[in-house]
PALUM-802215 format. One record per residue: x, y, z of N, C-alpha, C, O in turn. Coordinates in steps of 0.02 Angstrom, whole numbers, plus 32768, in hexadecimal, padded with zeros to 4 digits. Layout:
<rs>
XYZXYZXYZXYZ...
</rs>
This chain:
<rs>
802B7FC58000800080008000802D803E8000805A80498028801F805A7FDC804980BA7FD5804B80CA8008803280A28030806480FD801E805F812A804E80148164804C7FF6817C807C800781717FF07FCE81907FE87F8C81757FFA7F56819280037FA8811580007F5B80FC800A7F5280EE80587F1C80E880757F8E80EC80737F8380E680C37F68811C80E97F42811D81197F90815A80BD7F6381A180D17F1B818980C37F00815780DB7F0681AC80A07EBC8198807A7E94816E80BF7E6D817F80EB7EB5813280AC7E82810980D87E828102811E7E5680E081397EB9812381457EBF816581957E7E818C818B7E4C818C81AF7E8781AB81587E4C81F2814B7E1581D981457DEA81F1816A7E0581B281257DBD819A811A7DA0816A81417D668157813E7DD48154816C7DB9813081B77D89816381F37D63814F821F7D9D81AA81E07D9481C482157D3D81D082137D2B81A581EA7D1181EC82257CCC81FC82267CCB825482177CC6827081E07CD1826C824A7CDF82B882467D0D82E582237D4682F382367CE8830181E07D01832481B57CED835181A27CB5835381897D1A838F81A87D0583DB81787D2283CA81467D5583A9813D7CEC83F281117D0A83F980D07D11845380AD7CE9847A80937D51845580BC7D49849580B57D3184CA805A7D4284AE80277D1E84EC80577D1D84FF801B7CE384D57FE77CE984CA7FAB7C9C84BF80207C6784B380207C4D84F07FF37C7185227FF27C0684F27FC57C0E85457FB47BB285357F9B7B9B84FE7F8A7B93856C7F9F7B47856B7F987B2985517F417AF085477F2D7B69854C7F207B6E85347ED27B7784EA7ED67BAF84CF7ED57B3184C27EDD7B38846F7EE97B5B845B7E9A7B5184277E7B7B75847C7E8E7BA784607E2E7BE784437E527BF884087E507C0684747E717C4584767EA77C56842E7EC27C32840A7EE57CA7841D7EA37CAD83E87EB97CB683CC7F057CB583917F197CC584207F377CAD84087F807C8783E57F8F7C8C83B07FAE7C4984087F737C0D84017F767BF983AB7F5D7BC9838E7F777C11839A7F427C0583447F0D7C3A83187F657C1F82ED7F867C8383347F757C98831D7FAA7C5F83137FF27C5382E380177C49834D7FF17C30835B80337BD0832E803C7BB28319806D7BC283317FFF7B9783017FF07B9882A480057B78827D80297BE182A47FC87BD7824D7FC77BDF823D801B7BBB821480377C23826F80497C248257809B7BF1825380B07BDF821E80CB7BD1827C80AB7B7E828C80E27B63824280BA7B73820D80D57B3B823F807D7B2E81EA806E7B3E81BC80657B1E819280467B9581B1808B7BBD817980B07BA2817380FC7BA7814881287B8B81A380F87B8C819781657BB881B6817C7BCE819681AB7BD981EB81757C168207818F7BF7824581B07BC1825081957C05827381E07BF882A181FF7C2282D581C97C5982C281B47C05831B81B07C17833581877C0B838181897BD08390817D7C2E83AD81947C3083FF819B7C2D8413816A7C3983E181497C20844E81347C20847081297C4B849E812E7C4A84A3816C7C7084C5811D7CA38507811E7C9B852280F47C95850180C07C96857680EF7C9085B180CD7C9085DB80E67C5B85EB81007CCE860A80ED7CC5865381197C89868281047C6E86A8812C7C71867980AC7C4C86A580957C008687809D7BD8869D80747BE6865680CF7B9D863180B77B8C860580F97BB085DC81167B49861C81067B2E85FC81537B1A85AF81467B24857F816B7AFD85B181097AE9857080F87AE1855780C17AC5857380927AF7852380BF7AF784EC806B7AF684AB806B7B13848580927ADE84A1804A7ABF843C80397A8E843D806B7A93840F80947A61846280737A22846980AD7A48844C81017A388422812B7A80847E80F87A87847081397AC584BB81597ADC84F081427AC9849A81927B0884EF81B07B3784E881867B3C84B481647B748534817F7BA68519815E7BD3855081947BBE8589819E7C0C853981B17C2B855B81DC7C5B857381B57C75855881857C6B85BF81D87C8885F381D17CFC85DB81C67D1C860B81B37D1585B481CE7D3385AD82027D33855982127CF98546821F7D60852682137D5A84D6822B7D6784DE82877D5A84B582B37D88852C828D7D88852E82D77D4D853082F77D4A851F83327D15854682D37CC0855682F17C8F850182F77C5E84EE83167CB084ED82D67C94849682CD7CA2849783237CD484A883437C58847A833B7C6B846C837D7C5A8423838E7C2A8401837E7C94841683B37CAF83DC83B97CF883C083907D18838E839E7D0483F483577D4883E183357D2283B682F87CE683AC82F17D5583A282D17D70837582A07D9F834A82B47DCA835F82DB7DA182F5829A7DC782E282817E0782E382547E3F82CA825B7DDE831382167E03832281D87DE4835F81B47DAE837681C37E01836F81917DE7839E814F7E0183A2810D7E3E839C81027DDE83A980E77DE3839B80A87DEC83E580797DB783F0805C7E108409806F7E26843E805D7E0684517FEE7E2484497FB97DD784637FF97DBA84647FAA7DC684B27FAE7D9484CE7FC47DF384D77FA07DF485227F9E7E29852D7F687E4784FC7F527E3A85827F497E7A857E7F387EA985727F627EA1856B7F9E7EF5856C7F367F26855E7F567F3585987F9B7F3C85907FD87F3685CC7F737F4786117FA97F1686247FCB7F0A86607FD17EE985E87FEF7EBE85F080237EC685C2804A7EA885C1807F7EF5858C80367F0A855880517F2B855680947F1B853580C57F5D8581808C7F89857980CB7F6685A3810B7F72859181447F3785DE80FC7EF98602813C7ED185B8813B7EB385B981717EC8859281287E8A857081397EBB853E816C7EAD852E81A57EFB852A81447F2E84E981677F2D850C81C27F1C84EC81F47F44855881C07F50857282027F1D856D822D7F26855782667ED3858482117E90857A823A7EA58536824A7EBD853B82837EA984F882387E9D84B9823C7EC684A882747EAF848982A47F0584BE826F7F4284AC82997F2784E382E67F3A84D1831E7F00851A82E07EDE852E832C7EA784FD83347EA884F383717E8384E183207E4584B983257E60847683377E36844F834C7E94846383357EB28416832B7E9A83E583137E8083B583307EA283F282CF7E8A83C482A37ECF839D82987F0583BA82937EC8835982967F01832A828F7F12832C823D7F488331821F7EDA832582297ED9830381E47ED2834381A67EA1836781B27EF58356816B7ECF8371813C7ED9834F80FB7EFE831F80EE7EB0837480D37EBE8348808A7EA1838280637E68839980687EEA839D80257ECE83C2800D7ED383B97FB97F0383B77F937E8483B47FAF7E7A83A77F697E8F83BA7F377EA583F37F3A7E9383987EF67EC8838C7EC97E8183977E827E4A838B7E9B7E7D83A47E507E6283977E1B7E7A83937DFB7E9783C57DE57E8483437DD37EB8833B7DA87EC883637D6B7F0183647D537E86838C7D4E7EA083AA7D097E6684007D207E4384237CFC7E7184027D557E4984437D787E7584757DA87EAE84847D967E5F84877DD77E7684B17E0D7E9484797E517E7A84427E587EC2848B7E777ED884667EAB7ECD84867EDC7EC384C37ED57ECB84667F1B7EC6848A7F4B7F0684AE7F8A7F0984DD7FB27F3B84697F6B7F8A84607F807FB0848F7F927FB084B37F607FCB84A47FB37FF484EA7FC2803A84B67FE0803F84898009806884D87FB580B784C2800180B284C7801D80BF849E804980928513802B809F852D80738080851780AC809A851C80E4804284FA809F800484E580CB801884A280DF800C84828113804C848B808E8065844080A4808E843680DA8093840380FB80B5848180E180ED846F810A80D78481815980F28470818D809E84A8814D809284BC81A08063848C81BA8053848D81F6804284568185802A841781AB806E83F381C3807483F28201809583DC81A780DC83BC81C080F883D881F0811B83B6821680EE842181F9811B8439823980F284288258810B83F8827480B5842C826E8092842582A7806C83E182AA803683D982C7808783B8828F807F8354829C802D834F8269800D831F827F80108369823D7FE3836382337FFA833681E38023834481B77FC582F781EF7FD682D781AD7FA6830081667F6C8314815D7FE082FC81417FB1831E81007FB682EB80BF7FDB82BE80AA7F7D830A80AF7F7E82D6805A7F80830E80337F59833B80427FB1831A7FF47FBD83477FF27FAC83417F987FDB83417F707F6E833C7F837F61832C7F4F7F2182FE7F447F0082F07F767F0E82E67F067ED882A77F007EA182C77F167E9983047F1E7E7882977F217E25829E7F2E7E0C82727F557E2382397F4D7DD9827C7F897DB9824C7FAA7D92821C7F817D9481DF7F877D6C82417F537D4282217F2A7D6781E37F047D4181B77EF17DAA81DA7EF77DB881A47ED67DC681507F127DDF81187F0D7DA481777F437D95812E7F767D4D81157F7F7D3C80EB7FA87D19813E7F477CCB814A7F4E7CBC812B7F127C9A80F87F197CC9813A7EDD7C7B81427EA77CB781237E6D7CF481217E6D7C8B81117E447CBD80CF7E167CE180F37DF07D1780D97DE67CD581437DC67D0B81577D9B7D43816B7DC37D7B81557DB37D3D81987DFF7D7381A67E227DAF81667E387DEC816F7E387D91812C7E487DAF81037E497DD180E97DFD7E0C80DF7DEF7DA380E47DDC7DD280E87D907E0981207D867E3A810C7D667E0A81557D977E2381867D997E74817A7DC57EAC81867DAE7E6881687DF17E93815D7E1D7EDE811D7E047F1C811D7E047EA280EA7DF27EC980BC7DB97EF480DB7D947F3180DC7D977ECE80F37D717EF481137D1E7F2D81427D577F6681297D567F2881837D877F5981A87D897F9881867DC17FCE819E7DD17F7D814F7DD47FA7811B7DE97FE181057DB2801C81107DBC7FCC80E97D827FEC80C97D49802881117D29806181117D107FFE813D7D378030817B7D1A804481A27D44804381DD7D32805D81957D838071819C7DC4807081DE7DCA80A082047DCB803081EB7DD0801282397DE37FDE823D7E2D7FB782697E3F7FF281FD7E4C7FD681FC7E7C800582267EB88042822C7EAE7FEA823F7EEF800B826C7F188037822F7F3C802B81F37F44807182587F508095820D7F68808C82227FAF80AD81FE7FD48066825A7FD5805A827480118097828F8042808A82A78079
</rs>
């Protein structure tokens, strides 16, 4: 098993997840993330500094306002919003982040965010998609960028 898939399947063990960069546009691939968790059974936040509520439910300001914490978070934003969201996370103590990758789209990845999860012990996935552990193309997907070793090596 990779190191990308041992991450992964750490992260997706957990129940409690923000997804940050949730957004009131259900097109939004947060939004497709923050979905399939909630109809896995997973406990699932919402995040948007700009929006009270989306997917008919709260959407917090902030993963520090989630009360009770996170497990993890799932970082769907630009890059150069990345490393403010990594710092909120690292005051909130979030163990876990994972910040999304679109293979032929926008990423969510920052160095910088990468490196201040590492200074402060937080495991990151630093690339990929949740969804390619969900729904059959992502998993096809994952195949194919396996084979062309574009998978995050974390």
């Amino acid at each position: 098993m990779s190191q990308f898939e041992a991450l992964a399947k750490d992260f997706l063990a957990q129940k409690r997840i923000a997804v940050v960069g949730v957004s009131r546009n259900p097109g939004e691939a947060a939004n497709g993330i923050f979905r399939t968790l909630r109809d896995k059974g997973y406990e699932v936040f919402a995040v948007n500094p700009n929006a009270d509520s989306v997917e008919d439910g709260p959407c917090y300001h902030t993963v520090q306002l989630i009360p009770g914490g996170v497990d993890g978070a799932i970082l769907v934003t630009k890059p150069e919003h990345s490393t403010q969201v990594v710092n909120e996370c690292v005051a909130a103590g979030v163990p876990r982040i994972w910040m999304h990758n679109n293979t032929w789209m926008g990423s969510s990845v920052s160095e910088e965010g990468t490196a201040v999860c590492r200074q402060n012990g937080i495991a990151v996935i630093a690339g990929g998609c949740p969804m390619m552990f969900f729904d059959p193309f992502h998993k096809c997907m994952k195949w194919v960028l396996a084979r062309m070793g574009r998978l995050p090596t974390a």
